[in-house]
C-alpha positions in Angstrom: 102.9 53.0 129.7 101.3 55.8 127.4 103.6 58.3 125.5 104.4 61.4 127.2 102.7 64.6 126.7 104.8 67.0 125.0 104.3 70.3 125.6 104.9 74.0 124.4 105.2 77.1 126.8 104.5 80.0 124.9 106.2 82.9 126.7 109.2 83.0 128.5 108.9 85.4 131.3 108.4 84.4 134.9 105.4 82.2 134.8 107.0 80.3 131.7 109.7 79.6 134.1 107.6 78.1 136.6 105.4 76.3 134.3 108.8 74.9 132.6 109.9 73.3 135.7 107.3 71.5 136.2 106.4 69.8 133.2 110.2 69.3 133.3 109.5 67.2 136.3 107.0 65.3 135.6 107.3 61.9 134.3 104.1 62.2 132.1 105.5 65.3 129.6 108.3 66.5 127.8 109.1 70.1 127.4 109.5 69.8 123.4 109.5 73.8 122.8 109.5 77.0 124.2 108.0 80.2 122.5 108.3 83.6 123.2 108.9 86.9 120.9 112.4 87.4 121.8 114.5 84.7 120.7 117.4 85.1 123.6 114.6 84.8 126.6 112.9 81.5 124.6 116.7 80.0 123.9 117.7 80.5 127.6 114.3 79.3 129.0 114.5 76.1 126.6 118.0 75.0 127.6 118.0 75.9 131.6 114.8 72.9 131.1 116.5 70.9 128.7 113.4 71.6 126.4 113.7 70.1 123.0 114.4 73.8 121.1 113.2 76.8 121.3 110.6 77.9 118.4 110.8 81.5 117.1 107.5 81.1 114.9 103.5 81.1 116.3 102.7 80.0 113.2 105.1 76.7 113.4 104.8 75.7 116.7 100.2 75.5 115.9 101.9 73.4 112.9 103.8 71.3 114.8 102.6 67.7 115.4 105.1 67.6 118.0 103.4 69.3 120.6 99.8 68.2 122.4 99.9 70.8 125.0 100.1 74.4 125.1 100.6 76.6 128.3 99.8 79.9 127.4 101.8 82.1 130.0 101.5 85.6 127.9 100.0 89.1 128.9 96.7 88.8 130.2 95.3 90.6 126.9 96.6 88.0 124.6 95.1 84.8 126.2 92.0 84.8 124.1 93.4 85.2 120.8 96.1 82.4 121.7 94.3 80.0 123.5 91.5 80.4 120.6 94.1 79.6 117.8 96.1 77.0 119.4 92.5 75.0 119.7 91.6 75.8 116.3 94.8 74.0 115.8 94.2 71.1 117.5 96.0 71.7 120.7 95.1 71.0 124.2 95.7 74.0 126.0 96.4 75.2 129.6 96.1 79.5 130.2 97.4 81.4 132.8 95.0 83.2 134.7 93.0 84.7 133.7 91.4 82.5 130.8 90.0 85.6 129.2 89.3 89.3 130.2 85.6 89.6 129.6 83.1 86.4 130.3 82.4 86.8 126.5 85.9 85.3 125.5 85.7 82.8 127.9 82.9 81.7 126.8 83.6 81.7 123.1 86.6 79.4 124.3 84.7 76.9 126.5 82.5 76.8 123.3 85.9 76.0 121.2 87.3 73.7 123.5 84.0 71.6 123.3 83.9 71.7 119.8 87.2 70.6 118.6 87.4 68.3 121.6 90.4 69.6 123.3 91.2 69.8 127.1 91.0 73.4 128.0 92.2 74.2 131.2 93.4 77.7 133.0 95.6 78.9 135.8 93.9 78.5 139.3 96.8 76.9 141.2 95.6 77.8 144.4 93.0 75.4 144.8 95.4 72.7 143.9 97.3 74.0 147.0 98.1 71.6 149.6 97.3 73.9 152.2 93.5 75.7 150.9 92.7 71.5 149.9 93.0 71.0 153.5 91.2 73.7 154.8 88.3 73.8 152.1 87.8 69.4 153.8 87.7 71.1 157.4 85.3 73.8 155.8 83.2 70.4 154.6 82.9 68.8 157.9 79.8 70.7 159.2 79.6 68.0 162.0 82.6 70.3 163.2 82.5 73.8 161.4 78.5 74.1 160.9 77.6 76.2 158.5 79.7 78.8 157.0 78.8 81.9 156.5 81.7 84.1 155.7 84.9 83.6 153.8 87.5 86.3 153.4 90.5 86.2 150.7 93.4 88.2 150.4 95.7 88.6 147.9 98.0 91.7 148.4 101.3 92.5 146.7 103.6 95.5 146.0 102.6 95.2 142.2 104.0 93.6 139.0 107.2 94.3 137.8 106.3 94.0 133.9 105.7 96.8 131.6 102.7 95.3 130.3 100.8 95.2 133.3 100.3 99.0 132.8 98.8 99.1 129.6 95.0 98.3 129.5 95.0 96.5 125.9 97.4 93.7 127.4 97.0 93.6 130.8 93.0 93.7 130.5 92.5 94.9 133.6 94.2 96.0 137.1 94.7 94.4 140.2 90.8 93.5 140.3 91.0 91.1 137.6 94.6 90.2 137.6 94.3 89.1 141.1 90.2 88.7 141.8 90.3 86.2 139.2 92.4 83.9 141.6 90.5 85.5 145.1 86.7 85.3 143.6 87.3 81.2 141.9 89.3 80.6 145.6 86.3 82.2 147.7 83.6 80.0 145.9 85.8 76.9 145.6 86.3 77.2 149.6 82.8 77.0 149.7 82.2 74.2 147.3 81.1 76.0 144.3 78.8 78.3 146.1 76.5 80.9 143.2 76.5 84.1 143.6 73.7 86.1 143.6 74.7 90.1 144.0 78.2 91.7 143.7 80.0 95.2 145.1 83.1 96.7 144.3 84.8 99.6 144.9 88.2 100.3 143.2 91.1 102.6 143.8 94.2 103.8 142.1 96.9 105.0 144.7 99.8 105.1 142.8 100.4 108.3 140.2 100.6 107.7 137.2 104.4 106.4 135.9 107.0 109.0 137.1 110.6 107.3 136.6 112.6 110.4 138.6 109.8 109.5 141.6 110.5 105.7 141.0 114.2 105.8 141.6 113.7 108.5 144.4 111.2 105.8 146.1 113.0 102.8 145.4 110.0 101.5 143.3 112.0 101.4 140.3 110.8 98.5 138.2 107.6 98.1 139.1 104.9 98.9 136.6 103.2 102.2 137.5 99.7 101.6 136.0 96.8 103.9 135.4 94.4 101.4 135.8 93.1 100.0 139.5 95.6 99.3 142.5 93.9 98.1 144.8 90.2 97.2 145.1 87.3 95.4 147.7 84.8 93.2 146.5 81.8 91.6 148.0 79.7 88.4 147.0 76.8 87.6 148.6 75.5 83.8 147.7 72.5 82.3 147.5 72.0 80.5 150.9 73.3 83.9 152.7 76.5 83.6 153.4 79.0 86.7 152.3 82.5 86.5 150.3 85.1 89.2 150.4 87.8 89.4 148.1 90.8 91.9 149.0 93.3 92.5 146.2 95.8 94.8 146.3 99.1 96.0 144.1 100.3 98.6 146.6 101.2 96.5 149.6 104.7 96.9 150.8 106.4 94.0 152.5 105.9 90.8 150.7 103.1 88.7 149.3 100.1 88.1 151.4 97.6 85.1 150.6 95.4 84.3 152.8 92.1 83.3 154.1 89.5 82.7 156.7 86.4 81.0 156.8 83.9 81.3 159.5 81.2 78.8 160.0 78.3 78.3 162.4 80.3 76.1 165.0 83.9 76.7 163.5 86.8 79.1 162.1 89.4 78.1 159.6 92.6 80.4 159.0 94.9 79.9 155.8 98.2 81.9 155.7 99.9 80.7 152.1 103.4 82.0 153.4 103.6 81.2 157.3 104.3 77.9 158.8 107.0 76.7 156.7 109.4 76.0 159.3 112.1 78.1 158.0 113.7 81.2 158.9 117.1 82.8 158.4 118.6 86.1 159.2 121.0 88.7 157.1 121.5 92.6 157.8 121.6 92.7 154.3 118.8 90.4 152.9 118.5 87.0 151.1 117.4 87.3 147.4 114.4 85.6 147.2 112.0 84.4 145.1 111.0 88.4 144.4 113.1 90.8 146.3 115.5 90.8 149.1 114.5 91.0 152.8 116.3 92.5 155.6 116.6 91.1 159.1 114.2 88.2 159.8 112.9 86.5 157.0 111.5 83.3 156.2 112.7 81.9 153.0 110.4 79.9 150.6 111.3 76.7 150.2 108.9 74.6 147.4 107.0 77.8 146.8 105.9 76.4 143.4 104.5 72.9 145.0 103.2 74.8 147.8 101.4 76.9 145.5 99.7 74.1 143.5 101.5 74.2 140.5 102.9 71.2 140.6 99.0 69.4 141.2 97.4 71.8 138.7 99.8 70.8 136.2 100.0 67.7 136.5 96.1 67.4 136.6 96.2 68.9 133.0 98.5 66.2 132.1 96.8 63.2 133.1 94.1 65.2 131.3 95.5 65.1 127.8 97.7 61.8 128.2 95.0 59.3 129.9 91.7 61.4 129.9 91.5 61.8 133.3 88.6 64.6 133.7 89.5 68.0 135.1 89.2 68.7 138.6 88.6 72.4 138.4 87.1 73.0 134.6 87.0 76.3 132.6 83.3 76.4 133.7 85.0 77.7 136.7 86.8 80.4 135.3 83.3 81.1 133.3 81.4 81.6 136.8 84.4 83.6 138.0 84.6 86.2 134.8 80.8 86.9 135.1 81.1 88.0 139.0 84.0 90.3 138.0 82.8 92.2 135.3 79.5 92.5 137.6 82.3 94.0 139.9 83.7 96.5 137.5 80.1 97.5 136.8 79.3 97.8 140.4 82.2 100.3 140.9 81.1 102.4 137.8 77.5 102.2 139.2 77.8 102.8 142.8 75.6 100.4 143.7 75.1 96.4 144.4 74.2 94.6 141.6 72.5 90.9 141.0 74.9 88.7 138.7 72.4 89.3 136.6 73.5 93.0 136.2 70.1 94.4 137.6 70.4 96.6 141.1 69.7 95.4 144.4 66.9 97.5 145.4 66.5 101.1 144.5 69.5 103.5 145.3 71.5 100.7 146.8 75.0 101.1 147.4 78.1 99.5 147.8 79.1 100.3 151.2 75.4 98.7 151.9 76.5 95.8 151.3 79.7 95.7 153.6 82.6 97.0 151.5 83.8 99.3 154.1 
């Protein structure tokens, strides 16, 4: 039996907590440290996982021989510079999503990763999900579904709760690339890797800009008021016609929505994340959940991380680093995915469709031309 990984989580927010529990788990690792700029939030992260310390110093924990694996978990503005050092250093290293805010840093990491010969992976749990797994084999069976020639993902929330989120230098972006990342690389997974050939966008900001007296008046007091976009539409169209639209959102009240649908020639295929867990419960005054309490109705998650592929994606990386076990779903992935967003963000400041390549679609074309309405 081969050693176990040992692995650092740098930063000790949320998704530190999530990515802490499961290389907790898992037989293959050991959660030797966690790192995070305040020392309290690393100490109590490190010892509610039974991680070997907590480690104040950056600069020590790239020192340390100790660790093989780095998750990255950090704003999104701090993933290159991280991820780049830590494989300078000789670490494997696993990023949350996204790998990088511009297709340029990606690339300059894919580049590093190759060089020093270090697994580089980055957060797309979803297609490690149980339940899009499933549904992208239905999607294969043309026999049964034909040919598909739409696919629709939706990822809507009522927006992040951290401060960061609403500065542009760490959060790299708004709801387009916090949460397209994960809806563009889902839309072309479900469709087996499909290339893109033109790109709309359109992008919105509905919220003001941060007013605390109108947050407590709303009850939206904690969640990060950006000035960057809310909510935005994008549209793919791929090279053997079929269309992708990816519906992100920030300013969606009422819990998280994931979902999608793929329509093909002979056959439909619906994925709802959150429904069909078999378990509801009932309070006037509202479980606390994973986020925030519900009134009435609700339906509690149960195995939210493994449902959400965490525990696959993970554990993927893992068998990466300990037994060299090829990737499933590479950074490549995250490359392809980078370029089509910043084509989006170009679209939007454009107004009109344009190739990946960055040139128009035709003279004067717009983006409602090609469907985002």
């Amino acid at each position: 039996m081969s050693a176990p990984v040992r692995v650092g989580v740098v930063g000790a927010g949320f998704m530190g907590g999530v990515h802490a529990e499961v290389v907790a788990a898992h037989p293959g690792a050991r959660l030797e440290a966690v790192h995070d700029l305040d020392p309290a939030a690393a100490r109590d992260l490190a010892e509610r996982f039974r991680a070997e310390r907590a480690e104040p110093s950056w600069a020590d924990l790239l020192a340390d021989p100790a660790i093989d694996l780095l998750i990255i978990t950090t704003p999104n503005g701090l993933h290159h510079r991280q991820a780049a050092e830590a494989l300078r250093a000789g670490k494997h290293v696993l990023v949350e999503k996204p790998l990088g805010v511009t297709p340029e840093q990606v690339a300059e990491l894919v580049e590093l990763a190759g060089r020093h010969d270090r697994v580089l992976a980055h957060g797309s749990n979803f297609v490690h999900s149980p339940k899009f797994v499933r549904a992208r084999q239905l999607v294969a069976d043309t026999e049964a579904f034909g040919r598909p020639h739409l696919v629709r993902v939706v990822f809507r929330n009522s927006g992040p709760e951290a401060a960061w989120a609403a500065s542009k230098d760490l959060a790299g972006g708004g709801a387009l690339l916090d949460l397209g990342c994960h809806a563009v690389e889902l839309c072309r997974w479900l469709l087996d890797g499909a290339d893109v050939e033109s790109v709309s966008a359109r992008l919105q900001r509905v919220r003001p800009p941060h007013d605390a007296e109108a947050d407590r008046a709303s009850g939206t007091a904690g969640t990060a008021r950006v000035a960057l976009e809310d909510q935005a539409l994008l549209v793919m169209e791929f090279a053997d016609g079929a269309v992708g639209q990816c519906d992100v959102s920030w300013v969606t009240q009422g819990g998280e929505q994931v979902t999608a649908e793929i329509i093909g020639t002979k056959g439909r295929v619906e994925v709802d994340l959150w429904t069909g867990m078999g378990l509801r419960a009932y309070s006037d005054k509202g479980y606390q959940d994973v986020w925030d309490p519900e009134q009435g109705w609700v339906h509690p998650e149960w195995e939210w991380i493994r449902a959400s592929g965490y525990y696959h994606q993970d554990g993927t990386v893992i068998e990466a680093v300990g037994q060299g076990i090829p990737l499933t779903h590479g950074p490549a992935e995250a490359l392809a995915s980078a370029r089509v967003l910043a084509t989006g963000y170009r679209s939007h400041a454009e107004g009109r469709v344009l190739r990946l390549s960055g040139a128009p679609v035709g003279p004067g074309a717009s983006t409602t031309a090609a469907g985002s309405e």
